[in-house]
DRENMIVEX-421264 format. One record per residue (C-alpha): residue number from 0; residue in one letter; x, y, z. Coordinates in nm, 4 decimals, padded with zeros to 6 digits, always signed. Example, Ala and Ser with C-alpha at 12.3 -4.5 7.8 and 13.67 -1.06 7.14 Angstrom:
2
REC   num   residu         px         py         pz
REC     0        A   +01.2300   -00.4500   +00.7800
REC     1        S   +01.3670   -00.1060   +00.7140
END
This chain:
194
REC   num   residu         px         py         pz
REC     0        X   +00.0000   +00.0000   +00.0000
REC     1        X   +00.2666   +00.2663   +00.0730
REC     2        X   +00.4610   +00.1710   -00.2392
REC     3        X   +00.1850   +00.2430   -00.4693
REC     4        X   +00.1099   +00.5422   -00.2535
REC     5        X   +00.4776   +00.6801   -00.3264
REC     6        X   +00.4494   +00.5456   -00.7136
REC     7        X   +00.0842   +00.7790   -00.7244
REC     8        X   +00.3354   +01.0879   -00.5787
REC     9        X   +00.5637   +01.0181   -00.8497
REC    10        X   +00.3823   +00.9879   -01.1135
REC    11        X   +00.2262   +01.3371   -01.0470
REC    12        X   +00.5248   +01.5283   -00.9909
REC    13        X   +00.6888   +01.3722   -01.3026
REC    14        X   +00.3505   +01.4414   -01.5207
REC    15        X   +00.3080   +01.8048   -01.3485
REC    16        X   +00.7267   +01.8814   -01.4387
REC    17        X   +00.6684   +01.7331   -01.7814
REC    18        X   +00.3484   +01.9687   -01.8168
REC    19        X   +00.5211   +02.2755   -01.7552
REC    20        X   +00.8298   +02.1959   -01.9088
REC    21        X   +00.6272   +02.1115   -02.2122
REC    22        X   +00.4025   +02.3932   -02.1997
REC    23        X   +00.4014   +02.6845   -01.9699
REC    24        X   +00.7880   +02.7539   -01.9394
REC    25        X   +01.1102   +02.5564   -02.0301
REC    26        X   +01.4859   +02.6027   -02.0617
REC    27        X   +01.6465   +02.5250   -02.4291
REC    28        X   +01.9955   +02.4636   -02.5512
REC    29        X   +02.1346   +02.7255   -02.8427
REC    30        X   +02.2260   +02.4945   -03.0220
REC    31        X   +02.3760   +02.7310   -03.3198
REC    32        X   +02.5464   +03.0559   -03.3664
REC    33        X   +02.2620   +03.1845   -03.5849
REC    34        X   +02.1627   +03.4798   -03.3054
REC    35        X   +02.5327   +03.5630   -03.2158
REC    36        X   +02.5920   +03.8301   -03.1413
REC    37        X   +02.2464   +03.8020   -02.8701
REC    38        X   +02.2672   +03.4613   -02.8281
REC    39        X   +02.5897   +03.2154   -02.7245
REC    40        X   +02.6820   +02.8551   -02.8921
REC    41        X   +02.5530   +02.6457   -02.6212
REC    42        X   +02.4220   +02.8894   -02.3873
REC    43        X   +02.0906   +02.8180   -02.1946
REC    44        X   +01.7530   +03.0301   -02.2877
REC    45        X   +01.4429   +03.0205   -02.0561
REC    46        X   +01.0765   +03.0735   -02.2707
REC    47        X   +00.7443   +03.1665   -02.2272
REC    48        X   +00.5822   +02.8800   -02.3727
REC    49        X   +00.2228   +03.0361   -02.3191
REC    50        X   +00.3516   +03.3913   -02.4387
REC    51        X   +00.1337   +03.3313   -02.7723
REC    52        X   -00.0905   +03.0195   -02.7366
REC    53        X   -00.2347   +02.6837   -02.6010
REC    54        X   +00.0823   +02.4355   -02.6447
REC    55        X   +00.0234   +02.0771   -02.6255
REC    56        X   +00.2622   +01.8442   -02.4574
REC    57        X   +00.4265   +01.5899   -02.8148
REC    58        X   +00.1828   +01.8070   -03.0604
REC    59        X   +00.3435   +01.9915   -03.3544
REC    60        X   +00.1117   +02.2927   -03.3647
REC    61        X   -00.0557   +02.5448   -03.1296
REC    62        X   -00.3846   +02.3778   -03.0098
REC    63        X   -00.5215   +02.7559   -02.9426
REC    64        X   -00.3184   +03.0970   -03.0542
REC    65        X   -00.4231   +03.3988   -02.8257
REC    66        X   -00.1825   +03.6775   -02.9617
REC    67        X   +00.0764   +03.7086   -03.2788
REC    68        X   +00.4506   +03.8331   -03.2054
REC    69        X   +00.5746   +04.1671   -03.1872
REC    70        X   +00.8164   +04.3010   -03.4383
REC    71        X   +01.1458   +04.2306   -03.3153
REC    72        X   +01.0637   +03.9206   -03.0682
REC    73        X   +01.2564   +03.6639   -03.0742
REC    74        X   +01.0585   +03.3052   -03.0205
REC    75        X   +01.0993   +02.9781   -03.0543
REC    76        X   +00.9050   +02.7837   -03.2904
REC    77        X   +00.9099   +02.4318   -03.5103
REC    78        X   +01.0091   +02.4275   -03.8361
REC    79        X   +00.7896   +02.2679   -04.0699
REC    80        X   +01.1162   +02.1704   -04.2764
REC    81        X   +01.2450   +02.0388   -03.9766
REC    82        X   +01.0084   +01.8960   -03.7500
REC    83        X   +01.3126   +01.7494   -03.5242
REC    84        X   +01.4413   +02.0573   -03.3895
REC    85        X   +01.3551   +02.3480   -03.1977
REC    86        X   +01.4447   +02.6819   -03.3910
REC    87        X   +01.4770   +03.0216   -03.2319
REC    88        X   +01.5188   +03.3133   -03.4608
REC    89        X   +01.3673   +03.7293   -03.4594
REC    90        X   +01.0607   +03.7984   -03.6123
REC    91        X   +01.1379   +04.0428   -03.8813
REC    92        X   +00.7287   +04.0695   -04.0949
REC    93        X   +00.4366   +04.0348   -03.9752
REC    94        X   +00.1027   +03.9723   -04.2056
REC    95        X   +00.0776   +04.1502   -04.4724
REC    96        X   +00.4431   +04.3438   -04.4379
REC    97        X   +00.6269   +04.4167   -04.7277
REC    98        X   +01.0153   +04.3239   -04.6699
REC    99        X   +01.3115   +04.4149   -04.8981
REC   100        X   +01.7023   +04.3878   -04.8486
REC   101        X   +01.9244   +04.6018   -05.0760
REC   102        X   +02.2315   +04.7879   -05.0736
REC   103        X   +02.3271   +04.5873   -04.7741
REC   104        X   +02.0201   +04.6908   -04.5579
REC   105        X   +01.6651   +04.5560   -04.4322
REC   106        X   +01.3244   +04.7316   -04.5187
REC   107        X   +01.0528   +04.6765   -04.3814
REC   108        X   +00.7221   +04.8613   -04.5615
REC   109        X   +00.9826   +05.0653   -04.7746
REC   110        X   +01.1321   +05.2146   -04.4051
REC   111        X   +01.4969   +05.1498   -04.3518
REC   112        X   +01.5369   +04.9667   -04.0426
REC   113        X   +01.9537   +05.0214   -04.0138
REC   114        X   +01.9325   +05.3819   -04.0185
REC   115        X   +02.2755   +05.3986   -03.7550
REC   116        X   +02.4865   +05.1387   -03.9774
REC   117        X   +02.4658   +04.7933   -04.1092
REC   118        X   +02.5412   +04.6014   -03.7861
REC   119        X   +02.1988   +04.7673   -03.5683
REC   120        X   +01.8674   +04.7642   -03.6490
REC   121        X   +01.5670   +04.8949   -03.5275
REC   122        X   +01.2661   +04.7865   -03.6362
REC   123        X   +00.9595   +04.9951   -03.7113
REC   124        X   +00.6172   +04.8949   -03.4884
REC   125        X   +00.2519   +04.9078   -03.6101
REC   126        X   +00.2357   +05.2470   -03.4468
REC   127        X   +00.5383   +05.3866   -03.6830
REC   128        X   +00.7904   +05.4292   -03.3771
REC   129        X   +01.0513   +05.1812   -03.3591
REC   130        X   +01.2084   +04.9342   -03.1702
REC   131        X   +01.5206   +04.9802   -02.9586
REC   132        X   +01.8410   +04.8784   -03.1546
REC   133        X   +02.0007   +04.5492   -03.1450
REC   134        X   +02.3198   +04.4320   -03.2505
REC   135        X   +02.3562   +04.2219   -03.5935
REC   136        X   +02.6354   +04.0594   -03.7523
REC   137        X   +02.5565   +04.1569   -04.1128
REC   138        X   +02.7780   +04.0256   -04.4610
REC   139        X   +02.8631   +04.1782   -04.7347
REC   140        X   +02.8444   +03.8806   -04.9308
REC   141        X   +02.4288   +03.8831   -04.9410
REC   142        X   +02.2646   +03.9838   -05.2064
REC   143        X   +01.9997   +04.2191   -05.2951
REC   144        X   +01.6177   +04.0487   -05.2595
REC   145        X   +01.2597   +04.0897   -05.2085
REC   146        X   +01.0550   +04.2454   -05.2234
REC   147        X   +00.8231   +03.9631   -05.0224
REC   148        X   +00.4944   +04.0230   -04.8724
REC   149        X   +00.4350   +03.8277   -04.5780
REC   150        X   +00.1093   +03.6299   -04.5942
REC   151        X   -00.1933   +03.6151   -04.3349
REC   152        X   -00.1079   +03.4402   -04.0401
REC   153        X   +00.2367   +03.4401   -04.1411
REC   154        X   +00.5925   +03.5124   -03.9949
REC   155        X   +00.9368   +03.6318   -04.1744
REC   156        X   +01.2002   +03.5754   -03.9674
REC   157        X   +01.5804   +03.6137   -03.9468
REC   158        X   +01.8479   +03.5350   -03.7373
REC   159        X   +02.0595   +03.7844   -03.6196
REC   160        X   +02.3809   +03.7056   -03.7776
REC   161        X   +02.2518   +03.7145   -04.1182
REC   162        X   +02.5914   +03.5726   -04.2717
REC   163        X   +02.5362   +03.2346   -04.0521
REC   164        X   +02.1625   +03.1609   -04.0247
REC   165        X   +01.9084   +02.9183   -04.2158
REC   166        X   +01.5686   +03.1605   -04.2127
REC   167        X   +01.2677   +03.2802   -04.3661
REC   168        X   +01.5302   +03.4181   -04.6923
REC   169        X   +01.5855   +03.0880   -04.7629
REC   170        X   +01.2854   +02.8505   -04.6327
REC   171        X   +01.0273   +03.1600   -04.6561
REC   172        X   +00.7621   +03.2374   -04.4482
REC   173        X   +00.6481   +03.0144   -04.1424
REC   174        X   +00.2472   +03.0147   -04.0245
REC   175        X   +00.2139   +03.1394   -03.6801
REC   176        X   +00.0700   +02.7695   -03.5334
REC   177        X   +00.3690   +02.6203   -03.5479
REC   178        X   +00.5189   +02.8866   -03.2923
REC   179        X   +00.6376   +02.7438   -02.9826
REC   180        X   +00.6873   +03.0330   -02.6834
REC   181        X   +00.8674   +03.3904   -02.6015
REC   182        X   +01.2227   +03.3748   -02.5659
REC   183        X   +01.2683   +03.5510   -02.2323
REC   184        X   +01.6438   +03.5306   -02.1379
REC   185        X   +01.9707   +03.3368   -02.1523
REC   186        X   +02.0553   +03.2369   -01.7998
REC   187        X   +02.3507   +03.0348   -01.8699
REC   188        X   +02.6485   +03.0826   -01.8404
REC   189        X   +02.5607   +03.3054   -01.6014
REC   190        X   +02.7950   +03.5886   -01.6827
REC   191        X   +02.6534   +03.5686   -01.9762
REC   192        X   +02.2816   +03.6426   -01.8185
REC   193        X   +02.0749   +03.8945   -01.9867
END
């Protein structure tokens, strides 16, 4: 009787870690250097895994989406080229943006998001005020493209060190149920916290 008492106890707290690890928040691995210069090789990221819908515990897809990104979040999602893996990358377009890269600088909506030089950004909100700047690591080897217009209930997204980093410029778009959470912070290594 007391074993299958302890067995109940552990089954719940297993199911209850697995639930929230799964669904609410979690810690991931970087497991590229695709957001360098934000984001270490190997570093440790907490999410918000309810930040923009209902996640499932071993589903593919949001069960229920509540809200769609902000310009310039960065969020975890699954690739539906890649079903294996958990990607993390910023969200550049949003439905229905227009998005353009030439002379070695984004656009979004025909507004030049690099105004300071080629290695910050800042990109513009719905309300026409932009985001605080963040760091890029930008090449000189890409080439002019776009413009794209980003679909409904679509994302465009890029990684931050555009020279190094599989994204929406070469997959294209990705639809908003197959995001995952919020990336929040990287906690480890923890001089590294921000």
């Amino acid at each position: 009787m007391q074993k299958r008492k302890y067995l109940l106890i552990l089954t719940i707290a297993f199911l209850s870690v697995y639930i929230i690890r799964t669904s609410i928040i979690n810690i991931d691995w970087v497991a590229s250097g695709s957001m360098l210069p934000r984001f270490d090789v190997n570093s440790r990221i907490v999410s918000n895994q309810l930040a923009y819908g209902l996640n499932f515990p071993a589903s593919n897809e949001l069960w229920l989406q509540w809200l769609t990104p902000k310009r310039g979040e960065i969020i975890l999602f699954r690739n539906p080229n890649d079903q294996y893996h958990v990607w993390m990358k910023r969200v550049i377009g949003l439905p229905n943006d227009i998005i353009e890269f030439k002379d070695h600088h984004l656009y979004i909506n025909h507004v030049l998001c690099s105004p300071k030089d080629r290695y910050h950004e800042k990109l513009l909100r719905r309300d026409k005020s932009f985001s605080e700047d963040f760091r890029i690591w930008s090449s000189y080897l890409e080439k002019d493209w776009g413009p794209i217009t980003v679909g409904e209930g679509e994302l465009f997204l890029m990684g931050d060190n555009r020279g190094s980093s599989l994204d929406s410029r070469t997959w294209g778009t990705i639809p908003q149920k197959y995001l995952i959470g919020k990336v929040l912070a990287q906690v480890w290594p923890l001089p590294n916290f921000r």
